[in-house]
Structures are given as structure tokens and as C-alpha cells.
N, C-alpha and C positions, 0 to 999 in steps of 0.2 A: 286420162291415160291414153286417149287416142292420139294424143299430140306427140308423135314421138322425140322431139326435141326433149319436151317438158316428162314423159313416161324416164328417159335416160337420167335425166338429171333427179330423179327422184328416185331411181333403184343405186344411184351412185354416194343421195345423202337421205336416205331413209329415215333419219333421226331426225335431222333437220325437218324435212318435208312433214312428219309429225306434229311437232311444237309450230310449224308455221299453220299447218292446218286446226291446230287446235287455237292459236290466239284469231283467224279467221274467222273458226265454228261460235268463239265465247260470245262475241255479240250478237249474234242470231238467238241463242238463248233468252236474252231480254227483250230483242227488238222484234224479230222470226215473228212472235202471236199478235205485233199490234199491226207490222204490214200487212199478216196473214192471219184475221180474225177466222180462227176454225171452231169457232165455240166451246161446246163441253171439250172437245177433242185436242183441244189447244195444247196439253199436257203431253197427249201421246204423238205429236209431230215428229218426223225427225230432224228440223232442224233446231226443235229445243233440247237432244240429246245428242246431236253432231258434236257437239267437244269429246263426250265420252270416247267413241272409238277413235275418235283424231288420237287421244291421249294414249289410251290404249295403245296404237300404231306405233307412236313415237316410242311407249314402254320396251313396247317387244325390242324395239332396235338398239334401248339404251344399252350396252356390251361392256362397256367400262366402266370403272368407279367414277370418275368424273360426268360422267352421262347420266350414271344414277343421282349422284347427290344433283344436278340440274332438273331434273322430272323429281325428285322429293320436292323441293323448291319449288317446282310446277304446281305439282298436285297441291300441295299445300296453300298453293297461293289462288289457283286452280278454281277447284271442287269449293272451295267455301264460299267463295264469290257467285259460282253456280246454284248455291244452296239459299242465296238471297233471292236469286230470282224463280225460286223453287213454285209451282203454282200447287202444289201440296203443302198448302202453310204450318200443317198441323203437324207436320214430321221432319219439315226441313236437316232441324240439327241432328236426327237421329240416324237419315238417309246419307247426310253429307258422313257425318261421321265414318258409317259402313263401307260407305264408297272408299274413299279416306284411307281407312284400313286397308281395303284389297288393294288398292292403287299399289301403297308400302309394299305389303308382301309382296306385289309383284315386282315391282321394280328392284327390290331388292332379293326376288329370288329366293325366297324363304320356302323352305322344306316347313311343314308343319306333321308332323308324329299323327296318326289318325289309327283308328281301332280298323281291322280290315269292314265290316260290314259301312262303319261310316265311310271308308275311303269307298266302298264301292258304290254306294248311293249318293254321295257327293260325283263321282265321274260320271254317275249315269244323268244327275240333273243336270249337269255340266254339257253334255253330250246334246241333250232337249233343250240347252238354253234359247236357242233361238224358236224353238217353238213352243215354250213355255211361254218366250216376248210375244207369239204372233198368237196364241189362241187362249191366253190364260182371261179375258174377259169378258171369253162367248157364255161360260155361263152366269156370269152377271147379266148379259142382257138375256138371253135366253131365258132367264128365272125372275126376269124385271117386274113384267106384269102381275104374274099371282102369289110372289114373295115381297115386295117392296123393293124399294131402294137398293141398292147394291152396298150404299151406304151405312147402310142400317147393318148388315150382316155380319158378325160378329169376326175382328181380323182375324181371327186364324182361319176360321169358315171358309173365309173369302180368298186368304194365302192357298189353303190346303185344294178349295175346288179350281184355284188356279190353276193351280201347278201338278193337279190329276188330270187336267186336261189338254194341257202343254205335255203333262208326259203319254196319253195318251194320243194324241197328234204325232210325237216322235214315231213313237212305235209302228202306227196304221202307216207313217212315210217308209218305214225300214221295210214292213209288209210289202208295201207296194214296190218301191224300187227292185227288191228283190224277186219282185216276180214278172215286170215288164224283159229284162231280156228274155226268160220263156215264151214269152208270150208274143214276142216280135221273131222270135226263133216258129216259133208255131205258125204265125202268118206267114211267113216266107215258103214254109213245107207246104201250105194247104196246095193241094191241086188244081192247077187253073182251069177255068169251063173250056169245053172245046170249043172251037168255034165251027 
């Protein structure tokens, strides 16, 4: 985006610029772990999930019905392809599926009816998704050594101490942001030494 040639031409075809980044990101999925042996971690790289927000991107920008039914097409021909080079063998079809589904709804912009307490727990995980991504398997390792495996733990265990810890990450971030302007307002008051 620092290319401004290349930044203009991509806030002018948003949609394009999507789909071209997402058939760019698909191969790196496959190939990303054998250039870039990162061992157990090879899973959580980004460029073995680089399709996903590529795809995503393009989503947001599809506006019209013909844009939709070309990202249905996508995702469908997409995400299952993805799901073959899944290095979670054991859930491939379950994951791609999920994916799959949300792709749909979104692209095609589906209201889904929710009870209010669901709709407001669903916005709040929603809110934490991204630090739900960045801290839900500290306590996997955290609890490595004198629980076993991480493996072993039974998946909702291991869902549920995820995503209490991702949503507890949100929150300490919301703490804190909201109290650094005080606190940079404070430093500025303090009275300087005399000299």
C-alpha cells in the first residue's frame, strides 16, 4: 500500500484486488510450510491463512448480485481446496464446512433472528476475535508441563479455556487503552524540577 500507483488502483477495484490476492495467498497454503519449515507452528503461520482475509476483503466489497454469486463460486471452489491442505487432518471436513457456511452468510448478507442474550455474546466474542486469535493458546502451553498435552484435553476444555482467555485479553486491552490518555494527560501536568 505504500506504492501509491498500486494503493490507487486497489481502492478503485477493491473486489478485484481481493480475488487477485486471494488466488495469490491459495498457494502459499500448500507450499508456505515446505519453504518455511516452522515445525509444530507450521499450522498457525500466516501465510497458511493468508487466503482467508484475502477472501474476506474481496467479501466485504462484493455489492452486487453478480459479485455475490462470483465469491459463492470462489468460496466454494476456495475453502475446500484449502481444507485438503488442512495440517489438522482430523477435522478438515468439519472446519472447511464452518468456514463454508460463514463465507455464504456473509456474502450473501444474511440477517440471522438471534435471542438478545445470544446476539450479545456472539458481538462480544466477535469484538475479541482478534484476541481470542492471538492469546487463546497461552494456556495450552502455560498448563503443558503439569497437565499433559494440550492434546489430550478434552475439546470443549480446550475451546472454552481459549476463548476465556482471548476474552480476557480483550478486556485487560480495553482497560488499558482507556486509561493511557489519563495518564499521558497526567504526565504532561506533573511539574517540571527547577533547575
Amino acid at each position: 500500500f505504500l506504492i501509491a500507483p498500486l494503493r490507487r488502483w486497489i481502492a478503485h477495484h477493491p473486489l478485484t484486488a481481493g480475488l487477485i490476492a486471494t488466488a495469490l495467498a491459495l498457494p502459499l497454503r500448500w507450499y508456505g510450510p515446505i519453504l518455511w519449515d516452522a515445525g509444530p507452528m507450521k499450522a498457525y503461520m500466516t501465510i497458511s491463512i493468508l487466503y482467508m482475509p484475502a477472501l474476506g476483503w474481496a467479501i466485504w466489497f462484493a455489492e452486487t448480485r453478480a459479485a455475490r454469486w462470483i465469491l459463492t463460486g470462489v468460496a466454494l471452489t476456495v475453502l475446500p481446496l484449502a481444507s485438503f491442505a488442512s495440517l489438522h487432518y482430523l477435522e478438515p471436513s468439519i472446519r472447511s464446512g464452518l468456514v463454508i457456511c460463514a463465507a455464504l452468510l456473509l456474502i450473501w448478507r444474511v440477517n440471522v433472528p438471534l435471542p438478545g442474550f445470544a446476539a450479545a455474546l456472539i458481538r462480544r466474542v466477535s469484538a475479541a476475535s482478534y484476541h481470542i486469535y492471538l492469546f487463546h493458546v497461552i494456556p495450552m502451553h502455560v498448563f503443558f508441563q503439569s497437565h499433559g498435552h494440550p492434546a489430550e484435553w478434552h475439546p470443549g476444555m480446550r475451546f472454552s479455556v481459549g476463548l476465556a482467555c482471548g476474552l480476557l485479553a480483550f478486556q485487560a486491552d480495553r482497560w488499558i487503552r482507556r486509561r493511557i490518555p489519563a495518564l499521558l494527560a497526567g504526565a504532561r501536568r506533573q511539574p517540571q524540577p527547577a533547575e
